[in-house]
Every structure is written in structure tokens, then in C-alpha cells.
PyMOL commands that place a pseudoatom at each C-alpha (Angstrom):
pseudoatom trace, name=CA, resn=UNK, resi=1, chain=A, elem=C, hetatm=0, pos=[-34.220, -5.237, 12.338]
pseudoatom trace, name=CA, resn=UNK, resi=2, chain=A, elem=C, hetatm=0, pos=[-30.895, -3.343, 11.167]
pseudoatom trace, name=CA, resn=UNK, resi=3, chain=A, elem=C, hetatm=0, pos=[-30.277, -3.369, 14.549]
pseudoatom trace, name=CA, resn=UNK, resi=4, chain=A, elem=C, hetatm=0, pos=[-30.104, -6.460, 15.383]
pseudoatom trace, name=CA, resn=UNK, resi=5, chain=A, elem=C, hetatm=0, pos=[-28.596, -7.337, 11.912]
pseudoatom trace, name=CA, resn=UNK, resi=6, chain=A, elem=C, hetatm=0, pos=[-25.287, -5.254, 12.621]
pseudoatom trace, name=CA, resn=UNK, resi=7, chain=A, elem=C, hetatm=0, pos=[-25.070, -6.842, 15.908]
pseudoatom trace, name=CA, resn=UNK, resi=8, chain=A, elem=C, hetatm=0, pos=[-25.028, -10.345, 14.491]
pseudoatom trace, name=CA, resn=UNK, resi=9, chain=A, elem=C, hetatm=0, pos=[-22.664, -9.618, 11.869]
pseudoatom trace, name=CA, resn=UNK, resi=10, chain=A, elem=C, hetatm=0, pos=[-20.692, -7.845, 13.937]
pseudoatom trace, name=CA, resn=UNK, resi=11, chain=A, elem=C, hetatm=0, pos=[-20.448, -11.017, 16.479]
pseudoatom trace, name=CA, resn=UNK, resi=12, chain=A, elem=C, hetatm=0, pos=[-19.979, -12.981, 13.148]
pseudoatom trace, name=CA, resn=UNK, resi=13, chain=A, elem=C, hetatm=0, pos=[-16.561, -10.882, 12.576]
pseudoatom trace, name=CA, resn=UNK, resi=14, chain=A, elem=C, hetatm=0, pos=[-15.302, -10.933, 15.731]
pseudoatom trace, name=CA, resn=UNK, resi=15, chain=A, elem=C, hetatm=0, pos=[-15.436, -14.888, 16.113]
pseudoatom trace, name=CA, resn=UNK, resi=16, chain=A, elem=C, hetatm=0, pos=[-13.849, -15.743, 12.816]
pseudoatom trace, name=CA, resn=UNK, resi=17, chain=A, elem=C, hetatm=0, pos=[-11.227, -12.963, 13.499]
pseudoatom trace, name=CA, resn=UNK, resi=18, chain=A, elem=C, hetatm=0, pos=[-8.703, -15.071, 15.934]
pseudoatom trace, name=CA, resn=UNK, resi=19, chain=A, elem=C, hetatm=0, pos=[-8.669, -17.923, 13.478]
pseudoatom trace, name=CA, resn=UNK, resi=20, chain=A, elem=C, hetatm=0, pos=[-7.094, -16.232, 10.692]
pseudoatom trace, name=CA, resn=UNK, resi=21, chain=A, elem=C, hetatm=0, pos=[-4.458, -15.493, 13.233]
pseudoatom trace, name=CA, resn=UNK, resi=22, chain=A, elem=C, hetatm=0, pos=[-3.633, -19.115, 14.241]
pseudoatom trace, name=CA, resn=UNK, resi=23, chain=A, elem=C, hetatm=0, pos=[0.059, -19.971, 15.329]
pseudoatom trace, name=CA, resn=UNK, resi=24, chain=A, elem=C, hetatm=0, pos=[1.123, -23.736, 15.615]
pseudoatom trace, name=CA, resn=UNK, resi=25, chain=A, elem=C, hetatm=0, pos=[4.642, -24.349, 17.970]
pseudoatom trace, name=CA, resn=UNK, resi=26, chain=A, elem=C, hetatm=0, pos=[6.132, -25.170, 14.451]
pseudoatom trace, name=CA, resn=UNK, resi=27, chain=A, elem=C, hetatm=0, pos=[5.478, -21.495, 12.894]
pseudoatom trace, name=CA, resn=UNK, resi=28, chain=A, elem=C, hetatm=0, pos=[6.857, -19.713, 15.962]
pseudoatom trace, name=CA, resn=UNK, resi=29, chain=A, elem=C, hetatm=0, pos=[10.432, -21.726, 16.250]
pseudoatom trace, name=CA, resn=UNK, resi=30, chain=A, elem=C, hetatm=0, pos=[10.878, -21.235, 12.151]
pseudoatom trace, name=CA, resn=UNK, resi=31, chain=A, elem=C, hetatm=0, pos=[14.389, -19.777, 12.212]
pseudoatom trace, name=CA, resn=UNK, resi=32, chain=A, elem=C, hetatm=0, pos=[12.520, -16.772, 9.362]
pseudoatom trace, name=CA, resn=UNK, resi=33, chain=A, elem=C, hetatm=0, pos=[9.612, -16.120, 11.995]
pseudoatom trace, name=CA, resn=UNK, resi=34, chain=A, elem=C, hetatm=0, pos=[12.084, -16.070, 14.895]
pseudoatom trace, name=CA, resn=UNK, resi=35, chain=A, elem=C, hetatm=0, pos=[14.381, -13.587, 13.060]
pseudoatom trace, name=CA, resn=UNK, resi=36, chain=A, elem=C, hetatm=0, pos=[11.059, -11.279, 11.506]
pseudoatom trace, name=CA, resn=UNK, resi=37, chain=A, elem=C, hetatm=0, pos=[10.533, -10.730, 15.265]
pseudoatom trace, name=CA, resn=UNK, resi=38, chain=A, elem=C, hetatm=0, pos=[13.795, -9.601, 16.502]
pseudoatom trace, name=CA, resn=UNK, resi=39, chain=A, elem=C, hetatm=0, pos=[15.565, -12.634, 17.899]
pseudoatom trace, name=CA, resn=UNK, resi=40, chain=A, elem=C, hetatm=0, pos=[19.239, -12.622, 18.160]
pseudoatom trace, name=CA, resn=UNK, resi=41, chain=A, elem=C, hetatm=0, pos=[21.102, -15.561, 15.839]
pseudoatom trace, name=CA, resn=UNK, resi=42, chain=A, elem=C, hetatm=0, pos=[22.514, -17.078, 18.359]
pseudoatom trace, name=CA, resn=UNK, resi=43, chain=A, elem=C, hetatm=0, pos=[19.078, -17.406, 19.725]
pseudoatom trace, name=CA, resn=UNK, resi=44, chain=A, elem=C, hetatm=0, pos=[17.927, -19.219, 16.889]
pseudoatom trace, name=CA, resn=UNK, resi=45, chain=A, elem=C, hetatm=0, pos=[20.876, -21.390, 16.921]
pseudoatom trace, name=CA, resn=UNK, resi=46, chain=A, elem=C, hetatm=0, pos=[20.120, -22.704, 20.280]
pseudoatom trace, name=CA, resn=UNK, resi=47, chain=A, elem=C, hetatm=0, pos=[17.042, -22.977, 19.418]
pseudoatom trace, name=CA, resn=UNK, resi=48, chain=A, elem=C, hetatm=0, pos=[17.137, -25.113, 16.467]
pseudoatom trace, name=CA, resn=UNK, resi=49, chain=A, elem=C, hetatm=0, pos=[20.318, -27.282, 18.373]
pseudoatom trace, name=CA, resn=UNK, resi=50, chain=A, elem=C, hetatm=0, pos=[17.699, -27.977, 21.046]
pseudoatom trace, name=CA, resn=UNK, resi=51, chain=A, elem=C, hetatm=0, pos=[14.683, -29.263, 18.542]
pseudoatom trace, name=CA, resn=UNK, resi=52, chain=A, elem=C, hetatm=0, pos=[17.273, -31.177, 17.000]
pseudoatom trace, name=CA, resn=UNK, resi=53, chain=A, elem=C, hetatm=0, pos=[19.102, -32.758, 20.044]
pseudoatom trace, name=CA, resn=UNK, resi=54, chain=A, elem=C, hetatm=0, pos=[15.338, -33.585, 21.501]
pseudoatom trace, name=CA, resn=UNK, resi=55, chain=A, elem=C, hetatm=0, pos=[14.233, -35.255, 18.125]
pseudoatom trace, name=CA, resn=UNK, resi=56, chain=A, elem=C, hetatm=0, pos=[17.494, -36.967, 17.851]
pseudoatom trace, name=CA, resn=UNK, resi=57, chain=A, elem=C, hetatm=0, pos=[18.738, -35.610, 15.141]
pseudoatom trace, name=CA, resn=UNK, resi=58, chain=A, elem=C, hetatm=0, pos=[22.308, -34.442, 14.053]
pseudoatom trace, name=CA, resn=UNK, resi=59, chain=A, elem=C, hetatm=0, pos=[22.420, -30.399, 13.555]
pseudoatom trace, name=CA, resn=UNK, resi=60, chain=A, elem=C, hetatm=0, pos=[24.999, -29.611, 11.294]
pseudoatom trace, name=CA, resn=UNK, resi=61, chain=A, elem=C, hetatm=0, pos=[28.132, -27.892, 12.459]
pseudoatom trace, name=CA, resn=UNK, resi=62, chain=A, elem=C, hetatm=0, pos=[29.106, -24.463, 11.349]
pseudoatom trace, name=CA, resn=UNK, resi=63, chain=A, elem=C, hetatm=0, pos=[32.180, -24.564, 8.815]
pseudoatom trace, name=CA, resn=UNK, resi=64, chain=A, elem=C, hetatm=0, pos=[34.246, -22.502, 10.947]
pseudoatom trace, name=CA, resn=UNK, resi=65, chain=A, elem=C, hetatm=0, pos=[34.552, -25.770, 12.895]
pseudoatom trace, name=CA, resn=UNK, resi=66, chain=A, elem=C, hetatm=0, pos=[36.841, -26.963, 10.829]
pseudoatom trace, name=CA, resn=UNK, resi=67, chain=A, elem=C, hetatm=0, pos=[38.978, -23.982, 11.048]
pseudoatom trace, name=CA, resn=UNK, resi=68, chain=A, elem=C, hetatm=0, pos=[39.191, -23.861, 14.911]
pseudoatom trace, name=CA, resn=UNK, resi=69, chain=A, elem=C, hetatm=0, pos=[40.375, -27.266, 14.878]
pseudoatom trace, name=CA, resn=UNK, resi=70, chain=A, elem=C, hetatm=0, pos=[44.033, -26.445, 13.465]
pseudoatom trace, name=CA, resn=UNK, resi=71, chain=A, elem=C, hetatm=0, pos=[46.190, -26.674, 16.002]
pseudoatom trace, name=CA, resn=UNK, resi=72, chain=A, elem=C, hetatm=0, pos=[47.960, -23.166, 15.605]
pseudoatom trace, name=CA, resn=UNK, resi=73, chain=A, elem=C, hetatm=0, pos=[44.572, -21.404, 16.031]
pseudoatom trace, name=CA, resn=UNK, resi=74, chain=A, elem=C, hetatm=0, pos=[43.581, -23.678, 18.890]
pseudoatom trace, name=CA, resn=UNK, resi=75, chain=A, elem=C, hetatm=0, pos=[46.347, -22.732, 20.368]
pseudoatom trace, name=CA, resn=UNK, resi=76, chain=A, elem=C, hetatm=0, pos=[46.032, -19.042, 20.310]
pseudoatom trace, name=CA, resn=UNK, resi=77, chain=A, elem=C, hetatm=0, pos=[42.409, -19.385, 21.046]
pseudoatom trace, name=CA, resn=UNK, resi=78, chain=A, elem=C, hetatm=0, pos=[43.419, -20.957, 24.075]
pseudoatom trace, name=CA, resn=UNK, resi=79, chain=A, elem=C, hetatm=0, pos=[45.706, -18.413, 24.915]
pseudoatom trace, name=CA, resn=UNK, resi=80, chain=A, elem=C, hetatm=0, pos=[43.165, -15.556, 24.427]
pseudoatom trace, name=CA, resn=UNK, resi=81, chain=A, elem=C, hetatm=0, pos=[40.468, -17.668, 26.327]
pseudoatom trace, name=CA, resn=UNK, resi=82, chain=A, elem=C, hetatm=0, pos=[43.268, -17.945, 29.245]
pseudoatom trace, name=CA, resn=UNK, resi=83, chain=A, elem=C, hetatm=0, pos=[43.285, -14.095, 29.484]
pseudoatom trace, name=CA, resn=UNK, resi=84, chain=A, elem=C, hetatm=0, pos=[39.470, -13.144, 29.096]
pseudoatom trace, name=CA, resn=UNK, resi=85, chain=A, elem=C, hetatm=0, pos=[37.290, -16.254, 30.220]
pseudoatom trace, name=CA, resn=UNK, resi=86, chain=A, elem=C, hetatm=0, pos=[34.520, -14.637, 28.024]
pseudoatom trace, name=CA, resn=UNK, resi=87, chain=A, elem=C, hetatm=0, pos=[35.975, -15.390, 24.691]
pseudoatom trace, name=CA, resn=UNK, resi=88, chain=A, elem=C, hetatm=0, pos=[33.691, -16.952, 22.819]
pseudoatom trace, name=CA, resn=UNK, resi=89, chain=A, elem=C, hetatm=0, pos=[34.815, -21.133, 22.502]
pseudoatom trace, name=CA, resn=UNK, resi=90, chain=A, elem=C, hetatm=0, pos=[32.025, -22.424, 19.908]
pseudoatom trace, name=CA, resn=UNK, resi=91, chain=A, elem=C, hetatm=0, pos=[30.885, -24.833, 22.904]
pseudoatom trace, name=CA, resn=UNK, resi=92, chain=A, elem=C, hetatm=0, pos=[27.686, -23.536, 24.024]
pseudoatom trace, name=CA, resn=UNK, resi=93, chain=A, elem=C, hetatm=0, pos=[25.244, -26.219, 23.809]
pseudoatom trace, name=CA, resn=UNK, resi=94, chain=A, elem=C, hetatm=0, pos=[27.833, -28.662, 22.075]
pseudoatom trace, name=CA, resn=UNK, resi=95, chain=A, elem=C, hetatm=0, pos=[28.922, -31.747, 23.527]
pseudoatom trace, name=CA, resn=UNK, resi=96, chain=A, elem=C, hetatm=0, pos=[26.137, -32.433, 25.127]
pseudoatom trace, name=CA, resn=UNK, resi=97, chain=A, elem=C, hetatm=0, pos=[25.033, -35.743, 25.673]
pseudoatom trace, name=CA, resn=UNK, resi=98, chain=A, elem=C, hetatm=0, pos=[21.559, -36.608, 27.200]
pseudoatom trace, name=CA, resn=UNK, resi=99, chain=A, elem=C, hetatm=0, pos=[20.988, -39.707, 29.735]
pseudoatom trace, name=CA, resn=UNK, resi=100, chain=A, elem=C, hetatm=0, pos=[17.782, -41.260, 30.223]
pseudoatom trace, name=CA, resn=UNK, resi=101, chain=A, elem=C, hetatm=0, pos=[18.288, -43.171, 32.830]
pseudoatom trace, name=CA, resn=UNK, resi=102, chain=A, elem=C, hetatm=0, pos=[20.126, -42.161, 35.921]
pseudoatom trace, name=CA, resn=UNK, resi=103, chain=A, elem=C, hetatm=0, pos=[23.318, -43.772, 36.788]
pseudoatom trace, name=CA, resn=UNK, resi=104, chain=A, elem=C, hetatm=0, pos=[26.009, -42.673, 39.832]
pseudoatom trace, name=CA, resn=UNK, resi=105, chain=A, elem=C, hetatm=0, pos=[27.520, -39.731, 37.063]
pseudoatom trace, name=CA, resn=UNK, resi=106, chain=A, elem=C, hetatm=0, pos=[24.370, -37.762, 38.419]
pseudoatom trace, name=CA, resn=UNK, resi=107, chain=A, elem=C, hetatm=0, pos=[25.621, -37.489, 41.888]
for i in range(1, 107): cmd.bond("trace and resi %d" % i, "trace and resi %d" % (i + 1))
show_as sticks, trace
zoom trace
């Protein structure tokens, strides 16, 4: 009888287990969970400018924007990017415009 009594309990603990440990799509692309388990920023960046872009919705820039966009530091930038292609420009993932449909731009 205790037997089988530790055996059913024991079967009883080890189903209910996993469901304490459930993970939904939403937890796991949470900037906080993302960055708990090691992922870079710029990772996270990405990842929230894609969620965005596919829900249609406008991700706010950084502020540095606005800084790049003077025309003396564009121009250095420009400079810089002229001598060592991997400079970083801001533009990764930016500017990025999805199309539904396809039109003759595709070929």
C-alpha cells in the first residue's frame, strides 16, 4: 500500500511539474527576459523593431537620431564610414518598408 502510494504521488509531482514552468512567445521576447538570459541589446532592439514593424506599429527612434542628423556630424560620419565600411550607420533594420503584394521592384 505505501508502495503504491509513493508511486502515485510521485507520478502526481512529476505531471504538474512542467506547468509551473509554462512560457508563452510573449514572456520569451520581453526585452527584461531577453536581457536575464544573456542577449546582446542590439539583439533586443531588432527584436522589438521586428514585433513592431509586423504589428504595424511605429517603434520609437533612439534620441541620438536627432544628433546624427546635423549636418557637420553627418558629414564626418560619412567620412569615417568612407574609410572603414564597418562603422556603425544607425540603419540596420531602418528604412524598411514591407510590400504585400508583388510589383516589378521585386525583380
Amino acid at each position: 500500500m505505501k508502495k503504491s502510494l509513493l508511486i502515485l504521488s510521485l507520478t502526481a509531482l512529476i505531471t504538474a511539474l512542467p506547468s509551473y514552468a509554462e512560457l508563452t512567445t510573449a514572456d520569451t521576447v520581453n526585452p527584461e527576459y531577453m536581457k536575464n538570459h544573456g542577449y546582446s541589446s542590439a539583439f533586443i532592439q531588432a527584436t522589438q523593431k521586428s514585433i513592431a514593424q509586423s504589428n504595424g506599429e511605429p517603434l520609437a527612434e533612439p534620441v541620438e537620431k536627432e544628433y546624427y542628423n546635423q549636418p557637420v556630424v553627418k558629414a564626418v560620419r560619412k567620412f569615417f564610414m568612407y574609410l572603414d565600411p564597418s562603422y556603425d550607420d544607425h540603419s540596420f533594420m531602418n528604412d524598411h518598408s514591407m510590400h504585400t503584394s508583388p510589383s516589378y521592384e521585386d525583380l
